[in-house]
VODRENMAR-845255 format. One record per residue (C-alpha): x, y, z; residue in three letters; residue number from 1. Coordinates in Angstrom, 2 decimals. Layout:
# residues N
+---------+---------+---------+------+-----+
|      c1 |      c2 |      c3 | rest |  nr |
+---------+---------+---------+------+-----+
|       X |       Y |       Z |  ALA | NUM |
...
+---------+---------+---------+------+-----+
This chain:
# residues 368
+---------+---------+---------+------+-----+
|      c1 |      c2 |      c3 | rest |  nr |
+---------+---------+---------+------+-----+
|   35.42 |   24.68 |   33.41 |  UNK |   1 |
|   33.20 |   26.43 |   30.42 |  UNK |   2 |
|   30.07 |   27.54 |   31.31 |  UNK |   3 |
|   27.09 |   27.99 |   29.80 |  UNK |   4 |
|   25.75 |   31.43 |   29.21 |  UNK |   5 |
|   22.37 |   31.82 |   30.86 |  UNK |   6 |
|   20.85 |   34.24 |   27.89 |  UNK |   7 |
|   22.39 |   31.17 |   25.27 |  UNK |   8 |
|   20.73 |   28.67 |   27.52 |  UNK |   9 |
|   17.58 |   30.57 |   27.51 |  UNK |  10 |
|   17.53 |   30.67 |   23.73 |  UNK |  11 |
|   18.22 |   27.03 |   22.66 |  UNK |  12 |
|   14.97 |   26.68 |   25.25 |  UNK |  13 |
|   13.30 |   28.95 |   23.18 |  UNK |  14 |
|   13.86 |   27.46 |   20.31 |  UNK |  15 |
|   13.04 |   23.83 |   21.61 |  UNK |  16 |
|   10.34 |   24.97 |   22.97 |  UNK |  17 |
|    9.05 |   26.44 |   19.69 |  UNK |  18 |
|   10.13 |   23.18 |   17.94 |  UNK |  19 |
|    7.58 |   21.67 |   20.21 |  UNK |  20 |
|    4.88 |   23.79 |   19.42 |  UNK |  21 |
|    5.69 |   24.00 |   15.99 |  UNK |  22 |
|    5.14 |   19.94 |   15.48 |  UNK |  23 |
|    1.44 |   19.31 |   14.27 |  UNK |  24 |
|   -0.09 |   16.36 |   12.78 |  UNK |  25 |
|   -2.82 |   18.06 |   10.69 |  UNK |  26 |
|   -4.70 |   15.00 |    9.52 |  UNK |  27 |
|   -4.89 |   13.15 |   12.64 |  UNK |  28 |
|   -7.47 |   12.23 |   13.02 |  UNK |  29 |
|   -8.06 |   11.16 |    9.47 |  UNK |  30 |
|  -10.31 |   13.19 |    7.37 |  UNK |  31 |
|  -12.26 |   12.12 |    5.01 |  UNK |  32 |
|  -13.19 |   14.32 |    2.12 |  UNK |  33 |
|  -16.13 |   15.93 |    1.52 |  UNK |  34 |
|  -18.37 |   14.03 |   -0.67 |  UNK |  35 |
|  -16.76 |   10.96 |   -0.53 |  UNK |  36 |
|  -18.80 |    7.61 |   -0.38 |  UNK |  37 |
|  -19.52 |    5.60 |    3.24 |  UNK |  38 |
|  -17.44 |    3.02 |    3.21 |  UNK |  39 |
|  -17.64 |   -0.82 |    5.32 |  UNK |  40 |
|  -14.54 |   -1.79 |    7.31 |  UNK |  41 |
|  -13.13 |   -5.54 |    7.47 |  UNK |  42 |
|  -15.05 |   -5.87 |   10.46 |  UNK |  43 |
|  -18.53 |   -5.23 |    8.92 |  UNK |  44 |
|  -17.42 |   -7.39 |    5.97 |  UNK |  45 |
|  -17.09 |  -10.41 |    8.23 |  UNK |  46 |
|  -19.93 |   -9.69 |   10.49 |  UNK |  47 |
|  -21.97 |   -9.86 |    7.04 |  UNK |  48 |
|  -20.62 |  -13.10 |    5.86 |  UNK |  49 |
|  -20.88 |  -15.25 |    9.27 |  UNK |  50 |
|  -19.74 |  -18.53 |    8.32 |  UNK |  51 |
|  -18.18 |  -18.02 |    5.26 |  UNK |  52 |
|  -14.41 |  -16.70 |    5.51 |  UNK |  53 |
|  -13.00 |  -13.13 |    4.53 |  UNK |  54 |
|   -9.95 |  -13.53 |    2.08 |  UNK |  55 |
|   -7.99 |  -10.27 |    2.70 |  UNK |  56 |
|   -4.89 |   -9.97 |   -0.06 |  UNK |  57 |
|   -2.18 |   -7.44 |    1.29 |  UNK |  58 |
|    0.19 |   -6.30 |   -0.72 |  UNK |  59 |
|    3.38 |   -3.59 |    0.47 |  UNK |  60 |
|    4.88 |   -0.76 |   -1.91 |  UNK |  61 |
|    7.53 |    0.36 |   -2.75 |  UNK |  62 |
|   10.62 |   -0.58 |   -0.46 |  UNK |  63 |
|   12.58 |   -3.89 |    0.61 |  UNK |  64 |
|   10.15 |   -5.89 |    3.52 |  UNK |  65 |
|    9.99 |   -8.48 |    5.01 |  UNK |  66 |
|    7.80 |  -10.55 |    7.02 |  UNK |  67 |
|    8.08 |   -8.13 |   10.00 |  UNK |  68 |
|    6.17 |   -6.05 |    7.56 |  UNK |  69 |
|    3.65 |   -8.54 |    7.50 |  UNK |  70 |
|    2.78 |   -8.90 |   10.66 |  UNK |  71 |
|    2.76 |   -5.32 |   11.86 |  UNK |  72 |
|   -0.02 |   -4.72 |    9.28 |  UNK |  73 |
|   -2.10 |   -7.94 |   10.35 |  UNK |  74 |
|   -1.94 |   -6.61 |   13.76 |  UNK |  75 |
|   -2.70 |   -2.92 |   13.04 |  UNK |  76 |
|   -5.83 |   -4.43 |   11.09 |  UNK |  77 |
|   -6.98 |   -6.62 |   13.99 |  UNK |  78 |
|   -5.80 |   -5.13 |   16.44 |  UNK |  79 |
|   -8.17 |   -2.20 |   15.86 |  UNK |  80 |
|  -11.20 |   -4.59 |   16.45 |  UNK |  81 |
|   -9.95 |   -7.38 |   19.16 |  UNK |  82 |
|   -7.97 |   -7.01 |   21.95 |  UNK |  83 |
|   -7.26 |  -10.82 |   21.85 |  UNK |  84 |
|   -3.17 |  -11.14 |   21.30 |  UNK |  85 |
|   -2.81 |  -11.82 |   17.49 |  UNK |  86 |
|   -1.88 |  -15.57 |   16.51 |  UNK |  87 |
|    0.81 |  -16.57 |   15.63 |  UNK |  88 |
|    2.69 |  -16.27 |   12.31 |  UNK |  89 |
|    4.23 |  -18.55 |   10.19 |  UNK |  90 |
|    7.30 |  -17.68 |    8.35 |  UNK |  91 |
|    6.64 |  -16.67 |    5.20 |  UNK |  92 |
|    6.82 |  -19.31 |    2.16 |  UNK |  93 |
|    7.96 |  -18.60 |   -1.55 |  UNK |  94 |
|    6.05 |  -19.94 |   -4.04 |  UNK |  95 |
|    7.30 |  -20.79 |   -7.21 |  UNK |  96 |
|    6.97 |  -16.85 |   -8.38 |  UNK |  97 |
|    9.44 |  -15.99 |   -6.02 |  UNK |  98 |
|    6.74 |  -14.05 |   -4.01 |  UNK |  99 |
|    6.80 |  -15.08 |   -0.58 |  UNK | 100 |
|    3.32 |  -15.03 |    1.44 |  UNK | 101 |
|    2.39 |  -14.54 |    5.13 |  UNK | 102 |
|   -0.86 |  -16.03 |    6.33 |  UNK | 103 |
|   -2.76 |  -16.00 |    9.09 |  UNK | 104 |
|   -5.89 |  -16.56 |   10.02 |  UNK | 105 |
|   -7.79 |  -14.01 |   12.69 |  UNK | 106 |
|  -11.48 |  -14.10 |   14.01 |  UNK | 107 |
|  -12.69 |  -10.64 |   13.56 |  UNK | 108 |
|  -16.40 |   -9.09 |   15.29 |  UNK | 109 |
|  -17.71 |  -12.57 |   15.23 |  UNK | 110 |
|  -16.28 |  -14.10 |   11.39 |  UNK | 111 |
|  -13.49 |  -14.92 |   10.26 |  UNK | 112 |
|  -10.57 |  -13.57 |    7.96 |  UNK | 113 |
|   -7.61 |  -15.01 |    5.86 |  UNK | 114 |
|   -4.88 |  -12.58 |    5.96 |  UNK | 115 |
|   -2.65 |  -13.39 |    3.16 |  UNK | 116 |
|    0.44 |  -10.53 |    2.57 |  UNK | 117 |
|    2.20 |  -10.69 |   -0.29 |  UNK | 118 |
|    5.86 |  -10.09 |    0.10 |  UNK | 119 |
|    7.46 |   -9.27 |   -3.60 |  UNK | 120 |
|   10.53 |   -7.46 |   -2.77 |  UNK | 121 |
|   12.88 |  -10.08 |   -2.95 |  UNK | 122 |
|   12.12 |  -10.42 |   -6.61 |  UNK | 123 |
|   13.88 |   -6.69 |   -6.98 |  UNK | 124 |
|   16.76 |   -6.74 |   -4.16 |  UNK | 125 |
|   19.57 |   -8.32 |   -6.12 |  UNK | 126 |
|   19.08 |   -5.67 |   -8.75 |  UNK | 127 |
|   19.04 |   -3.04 |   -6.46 |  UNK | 128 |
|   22.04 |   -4.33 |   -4.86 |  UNK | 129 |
|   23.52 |   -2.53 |   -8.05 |  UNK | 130 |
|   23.24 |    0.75 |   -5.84 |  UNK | 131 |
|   24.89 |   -0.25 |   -3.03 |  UNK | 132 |
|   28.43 |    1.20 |   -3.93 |  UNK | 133 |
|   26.96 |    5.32 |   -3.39 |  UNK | 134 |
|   25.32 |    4.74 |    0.18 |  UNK | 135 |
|   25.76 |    7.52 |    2.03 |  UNK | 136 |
|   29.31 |    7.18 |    4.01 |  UNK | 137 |
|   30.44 |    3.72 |    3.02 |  UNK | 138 |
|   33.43 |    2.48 |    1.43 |  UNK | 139 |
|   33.45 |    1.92 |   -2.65 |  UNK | 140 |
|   35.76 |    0.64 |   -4.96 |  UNK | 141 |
|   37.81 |    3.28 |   -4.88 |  UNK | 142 |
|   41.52 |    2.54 |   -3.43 |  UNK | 143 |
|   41.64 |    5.18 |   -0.63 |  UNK | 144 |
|   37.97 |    4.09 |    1.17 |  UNK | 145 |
|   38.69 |    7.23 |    3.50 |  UNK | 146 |
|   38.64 |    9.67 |    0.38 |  UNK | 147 |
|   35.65 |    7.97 |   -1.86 |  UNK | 148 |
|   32.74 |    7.92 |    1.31 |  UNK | 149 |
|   30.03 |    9.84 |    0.11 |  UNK | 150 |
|   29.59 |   12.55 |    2.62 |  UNK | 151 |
|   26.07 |   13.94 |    2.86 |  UNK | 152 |
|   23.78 |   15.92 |    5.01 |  UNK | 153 |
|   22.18 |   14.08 |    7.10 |  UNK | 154 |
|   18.28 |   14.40 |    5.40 |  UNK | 155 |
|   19.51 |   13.66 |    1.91 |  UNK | 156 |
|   21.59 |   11.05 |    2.60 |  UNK | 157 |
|   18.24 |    9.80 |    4.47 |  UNK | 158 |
|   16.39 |   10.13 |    0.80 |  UNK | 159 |
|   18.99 |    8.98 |   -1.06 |  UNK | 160 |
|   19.99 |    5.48 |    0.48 |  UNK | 161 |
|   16.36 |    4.93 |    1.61 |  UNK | 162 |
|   13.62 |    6.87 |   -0.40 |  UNK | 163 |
|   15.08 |    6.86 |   -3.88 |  UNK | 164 |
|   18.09 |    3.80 |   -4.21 |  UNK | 165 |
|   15.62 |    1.24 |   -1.92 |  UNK | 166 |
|   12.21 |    2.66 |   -2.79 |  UNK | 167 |
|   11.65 |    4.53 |   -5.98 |  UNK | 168 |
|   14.38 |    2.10 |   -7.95 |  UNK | 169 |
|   11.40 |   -0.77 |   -7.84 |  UNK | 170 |
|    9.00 |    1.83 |   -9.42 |  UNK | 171 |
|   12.16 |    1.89 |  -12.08 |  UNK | 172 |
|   12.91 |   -2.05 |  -12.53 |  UNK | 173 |
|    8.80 |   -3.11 |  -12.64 |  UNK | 174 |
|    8.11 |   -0.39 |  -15.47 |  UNK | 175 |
|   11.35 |   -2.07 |  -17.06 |  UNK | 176 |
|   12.63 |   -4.59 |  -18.62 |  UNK | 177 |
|   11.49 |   -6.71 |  -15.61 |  UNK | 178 |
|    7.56 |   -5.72 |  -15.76 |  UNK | 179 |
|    6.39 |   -8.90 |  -17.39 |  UNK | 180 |
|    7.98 |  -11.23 |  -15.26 |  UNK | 181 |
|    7.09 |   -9.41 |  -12.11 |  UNK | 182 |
|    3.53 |   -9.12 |  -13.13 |  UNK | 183 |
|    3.46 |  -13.03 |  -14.24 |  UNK | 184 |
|    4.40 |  -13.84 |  -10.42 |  UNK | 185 |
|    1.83 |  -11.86 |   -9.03 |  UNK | 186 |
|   -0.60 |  -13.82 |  -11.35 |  UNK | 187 |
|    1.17 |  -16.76 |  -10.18 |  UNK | 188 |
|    0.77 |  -15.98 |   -6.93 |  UNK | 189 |
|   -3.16 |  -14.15 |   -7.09 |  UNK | 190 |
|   -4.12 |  -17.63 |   -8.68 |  UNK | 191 |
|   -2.93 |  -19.93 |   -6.06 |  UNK | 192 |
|   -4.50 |  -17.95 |   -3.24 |  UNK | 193 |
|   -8.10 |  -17.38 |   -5.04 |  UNK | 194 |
|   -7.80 |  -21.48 |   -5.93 |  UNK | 195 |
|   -6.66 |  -22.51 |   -2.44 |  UNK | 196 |
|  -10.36 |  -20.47 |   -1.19 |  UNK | 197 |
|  -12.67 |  -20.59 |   -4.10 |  UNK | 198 |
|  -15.98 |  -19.76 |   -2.64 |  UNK | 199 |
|  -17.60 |  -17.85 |   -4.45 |  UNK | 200 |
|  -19.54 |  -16.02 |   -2.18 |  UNK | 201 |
|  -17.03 |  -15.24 |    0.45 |  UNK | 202 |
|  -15.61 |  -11.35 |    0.18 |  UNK | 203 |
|  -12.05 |  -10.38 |   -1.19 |  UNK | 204 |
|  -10.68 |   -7.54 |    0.18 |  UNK | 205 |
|   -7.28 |   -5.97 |   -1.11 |  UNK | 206 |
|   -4.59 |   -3.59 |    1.09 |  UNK | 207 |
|   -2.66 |   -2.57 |   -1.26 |  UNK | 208 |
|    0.19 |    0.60 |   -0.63 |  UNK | 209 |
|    1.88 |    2.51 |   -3.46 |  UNK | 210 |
|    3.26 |    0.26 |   -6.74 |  UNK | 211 |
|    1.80 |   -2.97 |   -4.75 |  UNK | 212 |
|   -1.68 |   -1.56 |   -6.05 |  UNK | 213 |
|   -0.13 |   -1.33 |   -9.89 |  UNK | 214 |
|    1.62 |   -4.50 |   -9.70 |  UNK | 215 |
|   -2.15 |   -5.86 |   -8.32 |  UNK | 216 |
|   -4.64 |   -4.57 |  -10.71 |  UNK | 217 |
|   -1.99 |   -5.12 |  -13.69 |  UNK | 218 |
|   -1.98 |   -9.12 |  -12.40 |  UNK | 219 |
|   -5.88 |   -9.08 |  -12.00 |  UNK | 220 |
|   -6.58 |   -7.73 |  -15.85 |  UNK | 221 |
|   -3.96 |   -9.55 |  -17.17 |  UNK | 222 |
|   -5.80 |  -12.97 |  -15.49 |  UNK | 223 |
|   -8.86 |  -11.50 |  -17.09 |  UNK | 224 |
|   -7.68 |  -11.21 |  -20.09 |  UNK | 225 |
|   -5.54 |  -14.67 |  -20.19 |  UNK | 226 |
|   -5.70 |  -16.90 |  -22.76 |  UNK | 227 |
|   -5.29 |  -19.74 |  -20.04 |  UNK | 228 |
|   -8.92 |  -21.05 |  -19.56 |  UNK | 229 |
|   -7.75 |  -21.47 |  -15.65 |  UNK | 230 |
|   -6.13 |  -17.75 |  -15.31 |  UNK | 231 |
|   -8.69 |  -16.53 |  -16.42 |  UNK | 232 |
|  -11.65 |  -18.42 |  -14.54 |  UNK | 233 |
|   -9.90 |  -17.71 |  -11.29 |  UNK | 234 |
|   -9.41 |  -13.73 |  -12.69 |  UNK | 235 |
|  -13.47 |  -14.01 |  -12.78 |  UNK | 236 |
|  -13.68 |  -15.85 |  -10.03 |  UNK | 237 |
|  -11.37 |  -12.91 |   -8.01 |  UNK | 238 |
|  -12.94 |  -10.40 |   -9.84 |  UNK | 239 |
|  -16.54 |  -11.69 |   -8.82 |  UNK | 240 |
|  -15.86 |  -12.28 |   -5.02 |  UNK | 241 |
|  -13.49 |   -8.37 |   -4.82 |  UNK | 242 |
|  -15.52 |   -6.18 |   -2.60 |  UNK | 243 |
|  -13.64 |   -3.69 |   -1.17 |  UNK | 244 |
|  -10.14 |   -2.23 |   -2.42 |  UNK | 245 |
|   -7.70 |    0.07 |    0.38 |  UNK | 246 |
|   -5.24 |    1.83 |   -1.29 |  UNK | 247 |
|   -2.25 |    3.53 |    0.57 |  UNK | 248 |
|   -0.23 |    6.13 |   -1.22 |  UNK | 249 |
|   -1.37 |    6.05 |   -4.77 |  UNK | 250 |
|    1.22 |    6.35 |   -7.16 |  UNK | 251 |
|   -1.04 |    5.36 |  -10.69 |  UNK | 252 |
|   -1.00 |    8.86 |  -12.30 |  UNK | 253 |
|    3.20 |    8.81 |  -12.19 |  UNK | 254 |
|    3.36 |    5.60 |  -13.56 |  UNK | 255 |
|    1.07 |    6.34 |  -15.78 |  UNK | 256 |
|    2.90 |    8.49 |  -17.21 |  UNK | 257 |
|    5.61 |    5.48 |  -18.28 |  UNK | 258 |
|    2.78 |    3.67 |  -20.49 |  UNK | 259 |
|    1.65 |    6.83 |  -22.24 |  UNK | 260 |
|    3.56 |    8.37 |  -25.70 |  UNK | 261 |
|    4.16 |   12.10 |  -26.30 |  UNK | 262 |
|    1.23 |   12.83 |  -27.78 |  UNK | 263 |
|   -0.35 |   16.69 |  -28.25 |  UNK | 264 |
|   -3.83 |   14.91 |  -26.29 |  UNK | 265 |
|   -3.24 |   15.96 |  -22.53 |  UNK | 266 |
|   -5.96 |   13.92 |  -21.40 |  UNK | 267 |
|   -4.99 |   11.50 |  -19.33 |  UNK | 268 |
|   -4.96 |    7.76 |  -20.37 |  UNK | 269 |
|   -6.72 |    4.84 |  -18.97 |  UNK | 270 |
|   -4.59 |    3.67 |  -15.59 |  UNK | 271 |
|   -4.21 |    0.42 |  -13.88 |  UNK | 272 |
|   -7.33 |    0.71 |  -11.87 |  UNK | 273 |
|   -9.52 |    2.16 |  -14.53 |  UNK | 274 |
|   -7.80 |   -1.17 |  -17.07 |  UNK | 275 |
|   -8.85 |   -3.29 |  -14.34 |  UNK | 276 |
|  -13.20 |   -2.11 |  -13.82 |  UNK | 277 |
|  -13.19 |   -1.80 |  -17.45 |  UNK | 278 |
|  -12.65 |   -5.15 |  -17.86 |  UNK | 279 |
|  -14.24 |   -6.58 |  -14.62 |  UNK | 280 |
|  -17.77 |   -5.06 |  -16.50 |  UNK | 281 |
|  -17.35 |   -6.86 |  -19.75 |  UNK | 282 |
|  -17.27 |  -10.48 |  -17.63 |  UNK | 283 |
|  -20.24 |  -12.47 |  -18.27 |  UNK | 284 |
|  -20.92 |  -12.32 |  -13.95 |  UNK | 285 |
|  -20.78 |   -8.35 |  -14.82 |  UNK | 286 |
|  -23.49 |   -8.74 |  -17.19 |  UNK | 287 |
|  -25.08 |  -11.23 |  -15.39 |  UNK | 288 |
|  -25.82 |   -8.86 |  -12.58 |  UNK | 289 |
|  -24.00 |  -10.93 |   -9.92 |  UNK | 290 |
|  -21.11 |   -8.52 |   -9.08 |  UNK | 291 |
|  -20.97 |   -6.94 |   -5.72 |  UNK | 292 |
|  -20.40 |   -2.69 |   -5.81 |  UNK | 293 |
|  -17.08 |   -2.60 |   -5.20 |  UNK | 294 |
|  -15.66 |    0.40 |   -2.92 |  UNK | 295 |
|  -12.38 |    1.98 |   -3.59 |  UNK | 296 |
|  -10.80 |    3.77 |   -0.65 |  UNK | 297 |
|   -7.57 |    5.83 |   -0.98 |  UNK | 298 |
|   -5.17 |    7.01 |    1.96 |  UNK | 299 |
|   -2.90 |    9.87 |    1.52 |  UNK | 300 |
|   -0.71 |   11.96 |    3.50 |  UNK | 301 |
|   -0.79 |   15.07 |    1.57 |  UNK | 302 |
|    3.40 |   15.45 |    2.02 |  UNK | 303 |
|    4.15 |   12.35 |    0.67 |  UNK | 304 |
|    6.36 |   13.45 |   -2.25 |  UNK | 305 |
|    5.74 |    9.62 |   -3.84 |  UNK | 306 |
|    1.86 |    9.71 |   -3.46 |  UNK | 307 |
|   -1.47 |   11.33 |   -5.46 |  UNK | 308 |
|   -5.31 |   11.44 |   -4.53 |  UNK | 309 |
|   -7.61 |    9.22 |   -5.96 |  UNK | 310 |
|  -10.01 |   11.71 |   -8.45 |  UNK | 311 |
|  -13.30 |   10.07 |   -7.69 |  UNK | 312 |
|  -14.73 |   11.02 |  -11.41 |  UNK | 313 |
|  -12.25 |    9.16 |  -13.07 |  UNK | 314 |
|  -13.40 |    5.94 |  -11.19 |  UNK | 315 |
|  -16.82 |    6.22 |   -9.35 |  UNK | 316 |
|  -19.82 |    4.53 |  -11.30 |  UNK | 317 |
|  -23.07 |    2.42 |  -10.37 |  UNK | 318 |
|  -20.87 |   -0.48 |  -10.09 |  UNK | 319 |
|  -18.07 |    1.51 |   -8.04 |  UNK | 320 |
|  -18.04 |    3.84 |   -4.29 |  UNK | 321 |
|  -15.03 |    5.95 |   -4.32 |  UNK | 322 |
|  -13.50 |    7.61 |   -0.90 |  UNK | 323 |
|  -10.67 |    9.74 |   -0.60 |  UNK | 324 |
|   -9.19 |    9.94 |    3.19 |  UNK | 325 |
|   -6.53 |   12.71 |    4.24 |  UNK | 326 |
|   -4.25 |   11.34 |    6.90 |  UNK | 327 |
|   -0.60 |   12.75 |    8.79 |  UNK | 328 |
|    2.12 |    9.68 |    8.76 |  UNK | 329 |
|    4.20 |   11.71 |   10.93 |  UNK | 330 |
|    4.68 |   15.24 |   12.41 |  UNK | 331 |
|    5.03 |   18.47 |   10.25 |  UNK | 332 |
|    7.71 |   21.11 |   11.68 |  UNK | 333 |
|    6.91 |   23.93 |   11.87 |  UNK | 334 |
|    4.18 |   23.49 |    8.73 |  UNK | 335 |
|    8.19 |   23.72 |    6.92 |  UNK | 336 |
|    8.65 |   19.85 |    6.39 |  UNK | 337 |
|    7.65 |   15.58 |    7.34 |  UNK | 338 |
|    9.77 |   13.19 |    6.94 |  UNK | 339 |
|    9.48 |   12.17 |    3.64 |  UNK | 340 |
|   10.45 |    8.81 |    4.06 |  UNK | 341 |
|    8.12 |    8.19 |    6.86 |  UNK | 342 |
|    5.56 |   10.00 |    5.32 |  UNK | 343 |
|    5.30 |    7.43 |    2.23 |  UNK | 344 |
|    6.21 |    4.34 |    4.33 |  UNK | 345 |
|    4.20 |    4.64 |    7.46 |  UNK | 346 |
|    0.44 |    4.20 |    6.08 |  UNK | 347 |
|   -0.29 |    0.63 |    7.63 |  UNK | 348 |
|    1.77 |    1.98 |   10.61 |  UNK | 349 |
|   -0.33 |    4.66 |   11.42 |  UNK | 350 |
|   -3.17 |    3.95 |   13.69 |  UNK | 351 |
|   -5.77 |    6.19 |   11.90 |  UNK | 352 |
|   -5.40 |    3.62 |    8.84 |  UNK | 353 |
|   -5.87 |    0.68 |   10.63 |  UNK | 354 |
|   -8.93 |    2.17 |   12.04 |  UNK | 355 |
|  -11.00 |    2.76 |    9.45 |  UNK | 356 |
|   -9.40 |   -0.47 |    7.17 |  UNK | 357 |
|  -10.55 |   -2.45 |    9.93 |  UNK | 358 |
|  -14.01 |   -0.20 |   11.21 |  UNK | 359 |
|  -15.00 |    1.65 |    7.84 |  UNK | 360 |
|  -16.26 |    5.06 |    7.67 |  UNK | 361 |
|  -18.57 |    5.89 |    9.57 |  UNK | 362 |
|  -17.12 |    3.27 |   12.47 |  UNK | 363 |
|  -19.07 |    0.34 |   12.70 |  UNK | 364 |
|  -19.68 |   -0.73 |   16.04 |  UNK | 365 |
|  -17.32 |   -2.72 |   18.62 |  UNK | 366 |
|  -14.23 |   -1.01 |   17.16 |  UNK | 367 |
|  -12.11 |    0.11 |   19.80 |  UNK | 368 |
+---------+---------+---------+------+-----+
């Protein structure tokens, strides 16, 4: 029988061992940046409204989901202020978009809040089915299957089924051909949630991670800007009650980039978000003086490849509180590299952003 050299044993425990110490999440905890704005947690929200019911609008990124998705993030959220087990969740139900929607209702630090996740993917799967012949180590359409599997390393074939055919081709097919009729069902689907809870004084908060928060404030300006008398009472009406806005893994100045010409002006043009408060001022609530501030809070894991901070000076004004909040989605080796796909799809999954979605900054509290 072989055995094992004891100075080659000694050095693969070396090296494990400085694998181990090498592993570091640097932003956990979360930090938030200097000079960013206090902001309120779900938790405060629905202290302050008592009787009157939070409507809290999530909506995922880039990447197929599904209602597992959905109820991972309801828990994180709640679970970060209760310790009562979560109710139960119904499946999720299409709607005549083609968006299907998880809801549940949860009784948060003494109110009430309406989770309602918005589940788009399945608009975008069949296209990206399209794909499916170059995953990594799986038969085409060539004759010999043995010959024609892909063979990759293991960490790009990782990126390349997962982070770029599953995740950055919906980036590709909303700024498409498809963009209007993907941004008509989240209208569709926006409308029928703000008409199914029209008070007008309860709070809206939005979740929103990566091209979710596009495919959101592109829905919410085009209902403001509708020539539907309905779309666009319910845009007010959304627009009136929309407190507080998460967002996880920004990705507006990239796609950005796919509404701009090339023009010899580098200055940046007007994004989603920016779209969006310019025309939430010019409603007649806005000039009424009946809008609420509205804080803007953006999570990013500084090696997510897919994500950008939020500059406050392109957004912050009297009428808007902008925070930016570092945070680690999973463990940096050796400071050399983080998953990348865990880095861009692990914000709702990592405890820290929970926290402060559900507690605010500083923690309100009776958070855990």
């Amino acid at each position: 029988m072989k055995t094992t050299h004891p100075f080659r044993l000694l050095t693969v425990m070396f090296a494990v061992l400085l694998l181990l110490s090498g592993c570091s999440t640097p932003y956990r905890p979360a930090v938030v940046v200097r000079d960013s704005t206090p902001f309120p947690g779900v938790a405060d929200i629905a202290a302050a409204n008592g009787t009157r019911p939070v409507d809290l609008i999530l909506v995922h990124g880039m990447c197929t989901q599904d209602a597992d998705w959905a109820e991972r993030s309801i828990g994180r959220i709640a679970g970060a202020v209760t310790e009562h087990a979560p109710a139960a969740t119904p499946a999720p139900a299409a709607d005549g978009s083609g968006i299907q929607v998880v809801e549940r209702t949860q009784q948060i630090a003494g109110g009430t809040v309406r989770f309602h996740a918005l589940l788009w993917s399945p608009l975008t799967v069949p296209l990206k089915r399209q794909l499916d012949y170059d995953k990594t180590a799986q038969p085409t359409d060539c004759a010999a299957d043995q010959v024609c599997k892909p063979v990759r390393a293991v960490l790009n074939g990782m990126v390349k089924d997962r982070l770029l055919d599953d995740c950055l081709a919906d980036a590709v097919i909303y700024e498409g051909a498809s963009h209007a009729a993907m941004r008509d069902a989240m209208v569709e689907t926006v409308s029928r949630i703000v008409a199914a809870n029209p008070d007008p004084d309860g709070t809206l908060v939005v979740v929103a991670e990566s091209l979710g928060s596009k495919m959101l404030f592109d829905a919410l300006s085009s209902m403001l800007e509708s020539n539907q008398p309905r779309t666009q009472a319910l845009g007010q009406l959304a627009a009136r009650r929309l407190g507080l806005i998460y967002m996880a893994g920004n990705q507006l100045p990239i796609l950005g980039l796919a509404e701009q010409g090339l023009v010899a002006n580098v200055v940046p043009a007007q994004d989603a978000l920016q779209r969006f408060l310019e025309l939430r001022r010019r409603q007649p609530t806005q000039r009424a003086g009946r809008l609420q501030r509205l804080a803007v809070v953006a999570f990013t894991d500084p090696n997510d490849l897919l994500s950008y901070r939020l500059l406050p000076a392109r957004y912050a004004a009297p009428d808007v509180a902008v925070a930016d909040v570092l945070v680690s989605n999973a463990r940096t080796w050796l400071g050399l590299l983080e998953n990348p796909v865990a880095a861009h799809m692990n914000y709702l999954a990592n405890p820290d952003v929970g926290a402060l979605i559900a507690c605010g900054f500083p923690r309100v509290a009776g958070c855990k």
